[in-house]
C-alpha positions in Angstrom: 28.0 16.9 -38.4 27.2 12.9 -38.6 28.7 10.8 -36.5 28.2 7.2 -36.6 29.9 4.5 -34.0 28.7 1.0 -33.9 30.1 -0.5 -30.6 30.2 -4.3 -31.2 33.7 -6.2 -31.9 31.4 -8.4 -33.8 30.7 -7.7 -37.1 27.6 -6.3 -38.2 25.3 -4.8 -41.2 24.4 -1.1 -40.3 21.6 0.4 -42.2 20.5 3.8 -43.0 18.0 6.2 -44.4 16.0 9.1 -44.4 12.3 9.0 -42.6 9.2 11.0 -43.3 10.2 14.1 -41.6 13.6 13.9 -43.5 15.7 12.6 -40.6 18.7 10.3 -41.1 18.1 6.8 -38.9 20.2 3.9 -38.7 19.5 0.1 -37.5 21.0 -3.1 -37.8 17.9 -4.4 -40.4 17.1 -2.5 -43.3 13.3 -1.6 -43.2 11.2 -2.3 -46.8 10.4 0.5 -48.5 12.9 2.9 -46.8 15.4 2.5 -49.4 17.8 1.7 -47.3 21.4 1.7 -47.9 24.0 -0.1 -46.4 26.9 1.8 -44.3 30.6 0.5 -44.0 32.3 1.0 -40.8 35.7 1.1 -40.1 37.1 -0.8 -37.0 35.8 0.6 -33.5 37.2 -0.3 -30.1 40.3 0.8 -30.3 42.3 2.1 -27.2 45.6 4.2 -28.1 47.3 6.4 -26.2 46.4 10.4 -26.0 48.9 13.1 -26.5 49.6 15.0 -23.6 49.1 18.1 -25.6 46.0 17.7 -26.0 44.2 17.7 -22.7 45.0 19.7 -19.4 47.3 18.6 -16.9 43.5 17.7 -15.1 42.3 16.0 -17.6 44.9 13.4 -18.1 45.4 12.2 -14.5 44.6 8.9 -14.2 41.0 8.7 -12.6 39.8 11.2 -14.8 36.9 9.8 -17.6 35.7 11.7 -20.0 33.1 11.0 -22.5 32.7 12.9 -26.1 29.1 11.8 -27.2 26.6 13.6 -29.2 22.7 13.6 -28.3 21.2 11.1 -30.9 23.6 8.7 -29.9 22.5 4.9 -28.4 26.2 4.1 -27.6 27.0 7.2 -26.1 23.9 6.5 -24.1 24.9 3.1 -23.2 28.0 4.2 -22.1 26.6 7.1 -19.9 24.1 4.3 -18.3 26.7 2.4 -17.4 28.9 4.3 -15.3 26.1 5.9 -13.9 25.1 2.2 -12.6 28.8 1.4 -11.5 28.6 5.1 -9.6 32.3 6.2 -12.1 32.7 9.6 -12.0 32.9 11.5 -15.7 32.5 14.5 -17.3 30.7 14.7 -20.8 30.9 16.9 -23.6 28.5 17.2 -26.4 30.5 17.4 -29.9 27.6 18.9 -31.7 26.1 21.3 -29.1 29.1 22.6 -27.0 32.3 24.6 -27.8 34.8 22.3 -25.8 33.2 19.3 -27.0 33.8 20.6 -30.7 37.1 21.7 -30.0 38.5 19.0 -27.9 36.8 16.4 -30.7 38.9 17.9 -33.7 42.2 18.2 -31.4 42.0 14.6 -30.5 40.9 13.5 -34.4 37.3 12.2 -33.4 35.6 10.7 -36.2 32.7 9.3 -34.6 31.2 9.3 -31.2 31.9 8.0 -28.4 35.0 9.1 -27.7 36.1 8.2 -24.3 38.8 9.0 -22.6 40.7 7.5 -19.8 43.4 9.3 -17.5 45.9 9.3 -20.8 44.3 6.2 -22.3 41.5 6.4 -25.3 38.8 3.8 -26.5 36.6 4.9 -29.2 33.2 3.6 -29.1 32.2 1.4 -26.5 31.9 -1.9 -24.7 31.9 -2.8 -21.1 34.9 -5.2 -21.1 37.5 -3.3 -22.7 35.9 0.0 -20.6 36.8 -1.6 -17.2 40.0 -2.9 -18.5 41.1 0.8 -19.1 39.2 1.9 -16.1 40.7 -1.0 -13.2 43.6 -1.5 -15.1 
C-alpha cells in the first residue's frame, strides 16, 4: 500500500520515481535522468469531524491524539517530532505494519498518511497551526 500526503496549504509540484534498487521516492524537484513523473494531490489539511462509531468510547475523549502514519513517511515524522517537543501525549499506529493501524485506517477512509486524530476532531496530513488549533481549541 502507497500512501502519499504532502502537508503544505501551499501549493506544490511533488515528484516521483523509482531508484536503483527499485524503490518508489518522492521530492519536491524532479532529479535528471530519473524519469520522473509528476504526482497530483488532492487537497490535504482538512479537519472534519469523526464518527463516533468508529473509535472507542477512549479513543474519542477529548485529550486523546492519535496519529495513523506509516514508516517511510517525512510528515508523519514531522508530526511525531513535534509533539514529542511540545511533551503531547499520543498514541501511534502504523497503517502498513500493524493490524489496528490497518483496520482503524480503512474504518475511518484514510487515503493517505497522516491521519491524526483529535478527541472527535480529524486533520489529515499535517501542519503545526491548524494541529494546535484542534489541540488548544
Amino acid at each position: 500500500m502507497l500512501l502519499l500526503v504532502f502537508s503544505s496549504s501551499v501549493v506544490a509540484e511533488i515528484y516521483k520515481w523509482i531508484d536503483a534498487d527499485g524503490n518508489p521516492q518522492f521530492s519536491d524537484r524532479a532529479p535528471s535522468g530519473t524519469g520522473a513523473e509528476q504526482v497530483d494531490l488532492r487537497a490535504i489539511n482538512t479537519i472534519k469531524s469523526v464518527s463516533v462509531a468508529t473509535l472507542s468510547d477512549r479513543d474519542a475523549s477529548t485529550s486523546t491524539v492519535i496519529l495513523y502514519s506509516a514508516g517511510w513517511c517525512g510528515v508523519c515524522k514531522q508530526a511525531r517530532a513535534y509533539m514529542q517537543r511540545q511533551g503531547i501525549p499520543y498514541r501511534e499506529f502504523d497503517v502498513e505494519k500493524t493490524a489496528r493501524g490497518r483496520k482503524d485506517f480503512r474504518r475511518l477512509g484514510g487515503t493517505g498518511v497522516p491521519v491524526i486524530l483529535i478527541g472527535r476532531q480529524r486533520m489529515n496530513g499535517f501542519s503545526i497551526r491548524r494541529f494546535e488549533e484542534l489541540y488548544n481549541g
